[in-house]
N, C-alpha and C positions, 0 to 999 in steps of 0.2 A: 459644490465644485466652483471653485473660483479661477478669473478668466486667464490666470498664468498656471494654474496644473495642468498635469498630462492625465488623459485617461487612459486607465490599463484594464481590459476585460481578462476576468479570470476564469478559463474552464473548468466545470471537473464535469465526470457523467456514471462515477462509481464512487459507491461510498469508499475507500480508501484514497481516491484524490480529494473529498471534501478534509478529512485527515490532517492532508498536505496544502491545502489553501485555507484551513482556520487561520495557522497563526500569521499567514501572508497577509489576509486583512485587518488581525490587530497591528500590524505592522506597519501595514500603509497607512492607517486610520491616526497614528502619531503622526503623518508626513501630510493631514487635510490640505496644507495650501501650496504644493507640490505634486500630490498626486490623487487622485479617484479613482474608483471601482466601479466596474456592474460586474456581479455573477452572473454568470451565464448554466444551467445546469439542463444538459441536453436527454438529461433521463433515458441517459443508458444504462442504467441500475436504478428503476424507481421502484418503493413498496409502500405502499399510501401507508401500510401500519406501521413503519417503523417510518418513516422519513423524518413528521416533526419530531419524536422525541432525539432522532439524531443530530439534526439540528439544532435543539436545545441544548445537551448534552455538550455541543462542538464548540456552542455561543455564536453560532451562523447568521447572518441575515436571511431572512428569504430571500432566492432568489431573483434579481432582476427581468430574468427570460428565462421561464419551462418551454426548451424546443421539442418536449414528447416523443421523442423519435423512438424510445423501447428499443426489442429487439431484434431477433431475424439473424441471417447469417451473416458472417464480418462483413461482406459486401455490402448486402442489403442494410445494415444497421449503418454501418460509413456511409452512405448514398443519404442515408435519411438526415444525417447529424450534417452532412456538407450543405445540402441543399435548404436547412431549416436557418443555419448556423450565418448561409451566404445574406439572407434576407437583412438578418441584425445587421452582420458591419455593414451593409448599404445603406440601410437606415441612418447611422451613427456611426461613423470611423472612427475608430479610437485608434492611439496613440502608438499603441503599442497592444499584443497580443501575450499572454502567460501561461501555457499550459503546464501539466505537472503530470510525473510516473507514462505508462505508457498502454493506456487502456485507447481501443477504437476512438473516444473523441478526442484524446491527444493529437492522435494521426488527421483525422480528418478537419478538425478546425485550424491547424497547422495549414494545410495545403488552400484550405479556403483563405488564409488571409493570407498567405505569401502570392498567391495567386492575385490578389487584389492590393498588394505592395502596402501593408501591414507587417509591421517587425515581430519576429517570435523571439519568446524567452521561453525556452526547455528547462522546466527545474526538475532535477534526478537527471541528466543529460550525462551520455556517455555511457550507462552502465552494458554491459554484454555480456550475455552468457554464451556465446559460441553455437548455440542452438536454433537454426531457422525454424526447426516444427513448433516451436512457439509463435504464438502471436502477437507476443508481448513486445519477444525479438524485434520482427517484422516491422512493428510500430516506433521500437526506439531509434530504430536503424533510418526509417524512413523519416524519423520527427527529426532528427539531429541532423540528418542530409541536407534542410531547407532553412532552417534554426537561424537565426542572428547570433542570439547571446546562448551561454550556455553553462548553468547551473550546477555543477557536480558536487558529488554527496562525498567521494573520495578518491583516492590518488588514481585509481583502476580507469573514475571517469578520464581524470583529465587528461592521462596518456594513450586512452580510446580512441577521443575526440583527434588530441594533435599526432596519433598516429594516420588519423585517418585523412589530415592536413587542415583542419580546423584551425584558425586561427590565433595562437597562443593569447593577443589581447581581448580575445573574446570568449575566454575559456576562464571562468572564475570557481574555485576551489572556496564553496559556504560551511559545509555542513550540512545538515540533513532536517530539512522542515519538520520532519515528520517524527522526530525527538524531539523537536521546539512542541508539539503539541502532544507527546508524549508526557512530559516533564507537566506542563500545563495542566493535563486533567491528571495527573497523580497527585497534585497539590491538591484538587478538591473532590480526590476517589474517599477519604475519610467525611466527608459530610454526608455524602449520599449512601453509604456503602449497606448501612442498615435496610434500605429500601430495595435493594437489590437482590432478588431470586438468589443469583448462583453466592451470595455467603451464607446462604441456609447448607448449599450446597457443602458449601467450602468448609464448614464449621462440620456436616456428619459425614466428609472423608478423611479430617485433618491433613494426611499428605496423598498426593495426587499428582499424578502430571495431566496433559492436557494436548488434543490431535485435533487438527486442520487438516483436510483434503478435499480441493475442489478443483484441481487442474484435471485436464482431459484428458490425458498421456494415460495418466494413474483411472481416475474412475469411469471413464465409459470402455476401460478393458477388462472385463467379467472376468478372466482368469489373474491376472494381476492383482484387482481391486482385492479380489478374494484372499489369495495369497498375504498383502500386504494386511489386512483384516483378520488373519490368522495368527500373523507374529503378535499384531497388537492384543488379540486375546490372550495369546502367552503372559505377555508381559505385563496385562493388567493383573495377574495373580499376582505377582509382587508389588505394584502399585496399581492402585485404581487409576484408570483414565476416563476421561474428562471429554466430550468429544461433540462437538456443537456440530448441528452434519448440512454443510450445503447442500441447498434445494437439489443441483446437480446428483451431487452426492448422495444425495436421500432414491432419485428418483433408480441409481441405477442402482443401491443395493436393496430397495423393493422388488427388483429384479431377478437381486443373486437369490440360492438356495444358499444363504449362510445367516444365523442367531449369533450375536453374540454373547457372551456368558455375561450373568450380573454385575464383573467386575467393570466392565465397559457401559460409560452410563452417557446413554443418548440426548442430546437435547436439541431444543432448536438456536437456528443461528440467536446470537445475542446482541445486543445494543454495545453501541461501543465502550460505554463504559463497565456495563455487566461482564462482559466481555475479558477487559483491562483486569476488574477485577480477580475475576477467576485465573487467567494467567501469570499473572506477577507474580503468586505465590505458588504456583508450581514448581514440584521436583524439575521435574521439565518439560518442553514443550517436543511436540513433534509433528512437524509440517511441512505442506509445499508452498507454501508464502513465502513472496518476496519480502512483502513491507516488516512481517513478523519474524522472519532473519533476522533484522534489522530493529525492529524493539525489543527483543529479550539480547540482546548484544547492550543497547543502551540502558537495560534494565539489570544485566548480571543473571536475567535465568541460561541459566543450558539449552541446548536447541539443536534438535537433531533435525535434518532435511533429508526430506524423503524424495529426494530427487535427484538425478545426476551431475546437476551441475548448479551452478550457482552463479546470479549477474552481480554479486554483493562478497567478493572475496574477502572484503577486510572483515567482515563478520567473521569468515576462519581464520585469516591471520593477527587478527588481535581479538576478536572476541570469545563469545562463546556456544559459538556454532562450528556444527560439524555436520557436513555432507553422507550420507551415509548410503544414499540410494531406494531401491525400492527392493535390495536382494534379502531374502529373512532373516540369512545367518550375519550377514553384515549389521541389521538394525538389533538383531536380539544381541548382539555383540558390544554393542556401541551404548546401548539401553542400559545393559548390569555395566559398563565401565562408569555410564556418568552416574549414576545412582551409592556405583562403589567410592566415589571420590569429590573435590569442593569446588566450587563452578572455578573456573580458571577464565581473565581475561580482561581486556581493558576499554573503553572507552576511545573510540575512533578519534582522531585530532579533529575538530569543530563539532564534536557533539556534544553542544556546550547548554542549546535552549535558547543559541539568540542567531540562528539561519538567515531567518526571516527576515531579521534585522539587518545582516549584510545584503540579502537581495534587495531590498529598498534602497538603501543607500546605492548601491550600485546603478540601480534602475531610473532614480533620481538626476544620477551625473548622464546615464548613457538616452535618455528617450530628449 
C-alpha cells in the first residue's frame, strides 16, 4: 500500500460472494498504487473441507480477518458479523466499504460502517424480486436503503434503485462480476477437468441435465419438497438428472418417506469448479438459485426456476431461463419443451468478462 491509495475492504461471508469478489481483486491488484484490499471473510458459510480448495480453485488470497461468526438464526448470525466486523473498522478505517449479492453479511457489515461514516459500494445493487418472505429480499432492500454507490448487473437494477429515488449519479450500470469469473475459470476448467469426480460422472451419463434446491420456501415443506421430488423423478426417465443435494436439503428429505428411482443420481455439494463442470454441459439445469439464473444465461444452457418469481428478469427476457414454479404439471411441461427444442437467448448487454474492471475505475474516480 502506498501512501496516496485508498483502501477498500471487501466482504464476502458465503461462498457464492467469494465468486463475486475474485475478479474484484485481480481487478484492483492492476490499480496497486491507487487502491488496496483487505478481505474480510466473516464465516458465515465456513466448511474447513472445502474452504482451501475453494480458494484455490477462485485464485483467492487468504483472508485478511476470519470474524468466525458461523451460524444461528438471521438475528443471531447478523449480531455476531456486526459486532466482530465493528472491532476491524475501528482498528483500521478504511476508505471506503464493498460488499457484494445479499447474503446476512452484506446487510450487517453495511449498517456497521455507515454507522461509523464509512462509504458503501453495493455491487448486484437493485435487483428485486417483489418477495419479502425471502431473506435475501430483506437484505438487498435494506443494503441499498444506506448504500453510497450502487453497482448494477442490469437495467431492472437501475430503474429499482432510481425508482426508489436513488440518485441517478450514483447509480452505475457494470455488468455482472460474477460472469467475469465465470468466463475466468472456463478458460482453465480444460486443465483440470481430468482430475475431477463429476466427468467420470459426465462421460457414464452422456446427456443429463442437473438440480439445485436449497431455499426454504421449497425444502423445509415436507409436502412440496416431495411433490417437487416426484416430478423430478418423472423426468429423470427421459433424462438422468444430476442433483448435488444441500446439507439443508439432505437433512429434510432424510426426513421425507420418499427414494428416488436410479435415474436421479445424488451427490454431495461440489467444489466450484466440479461443479462448473458438470453444469455447462447439461441438457439443462433446474433450480432455485439466483447466481445460477444468471450463469447458464452467460453460458447458453436452458434453465428452468423452480420458483415463483425471479430478482434477475433479463435472464427471462434475453436469456435462457424460464420461471416455472414449484407446480408439477407446469415444470413437467416446461422440462419436454426445452429438451424438444435449441436453447434460445442472448447475452445480457455488459456480460462481457470485464465488470470488475469498470468498478475499479469507477471506485478510483469516486473514493
Amino acid at each position: 500500500m502506498t501512501s496516496t491509495s485508498k483502501m477498500i475492504y471487501l466482504v464476502a461471508g458465503a461462498r457464492p460472494n467469494f465468486m463475486k469478489i475474485a475478479p474484484i481483486i485481480r481487478a484492483i491488484q492492476k490499480h496497486q498504487n491507487e487502491l488496496s484490499y483487505k478481505l474480510i471473510h466473516t464465516d458465515q458459510h465456513y466448511d474447513k473441507a472445502m474452504s482451501q480448495v475453494f480458494f484455490e480453485e477462485l485464485g483467492i488470497p487468504e483472508p485478511d480477518f476470519h470474524l468466525g461468526c458461523g451460524g444461528g438464526t438471521h438475528a443471531v448470525q447478523t449480531a455476531k458479523i456486526m459486532v466482530e466486523f465493528e472491532k476491524v473498522c475501528v482498528a483500521e478505517r478504511p476508505d471506503c466499504l464493498l460488499v457484494v449479492g445479499d447474503v446476512n453479511s452484506t446487510l450487517a457489515c453495511s449498517i456497521v460502517s455507515k454507522k461509523l461514516g464509512i462509504r458503501v459500494a453495493h455491487v448486484e445493487a437493485g435487483l428485486r424480486s417483489g418477495d419479502m418472505s425471502m431473506p435475501e429480499e430483506v437484505n438487498r432492500i435494506v443494503t441499498d436503503s444506506i448504500s453510497d454507490w450502487f453497482f448494477v448487473t442490469e437495467p431492472s437494477g437501475e430503474a429499482n434503485l432510481l425508482a426508489e429515488g436513488k440518485p441517478r449519479e450514483n447509480v452505475f450500470h457494470v455488468g455482472h462480476v460474477m460472469v467475469d469469473n465465470l468466463y475466468y475459470q472456463m478458460a482453465r476448467l480444460d486443465a483440470v477437468a481430468d482430475k475431477l469426480e463429476t466427468t467420470a460422472l459426465k462421460r457414464k451419463l452422456g446427456k443429463y441435465g442437473v438440480v439445485t434446491l436449497h431455499r426454504p420456501a421449497t425444502v423445509d415443506n415436507p409436502v412440496l419438497l416431495k411433490s417437487v421430488c416426484q416430478v423430478l423423478d418423472e423426468c429423470a426417465e427421459t433424462l438422468p438428472l444430476v442433483f448435488p443435494v444441500h446439507p439443508r436439503t439432505r437433512n429434510s428429505l432424510n426426513r421425507m418417506d420418499f427414494k428416488f428411482s436410479e435415474y436421479v443420481h445424488l451427490i454431495e455439494p461440489q467444489s466450484y469448479m466440479a461443479f462448473l463442470n458438470l453444469w455447462k454441459d447439461a441438457q439443462l439445469v433446474l433450480t432455485d438459485s439466483g447466481g445460477l439464473q444468471e450463469e447458464t444465461t452467460a453460458a447458453g444452457v436452458s434453465c428452468l426456476t423452480l420458483r415463483d418469481n425471479t430478482e434477475r428478469p433479463i435472464t427471462v427476457e434475453q436469456g435462457t431461463n424460464t420461471v416455472v414454479g414449484t407446480d408439477c404439471d407446469n415444470i413437467r411441461s416446461h422440462f419436454r419443451r426445452v429438451l424438444a427444442s435449441e436453447t434460445q437467448g442472448a447475452k445480457p448487454e455488459l456480460w462481457d468478462g470485464q465488470s470488475s474492471d469498470r468498478i475499479v475505475q469507477h471506485l478510483i474516480r469516486l473514493i
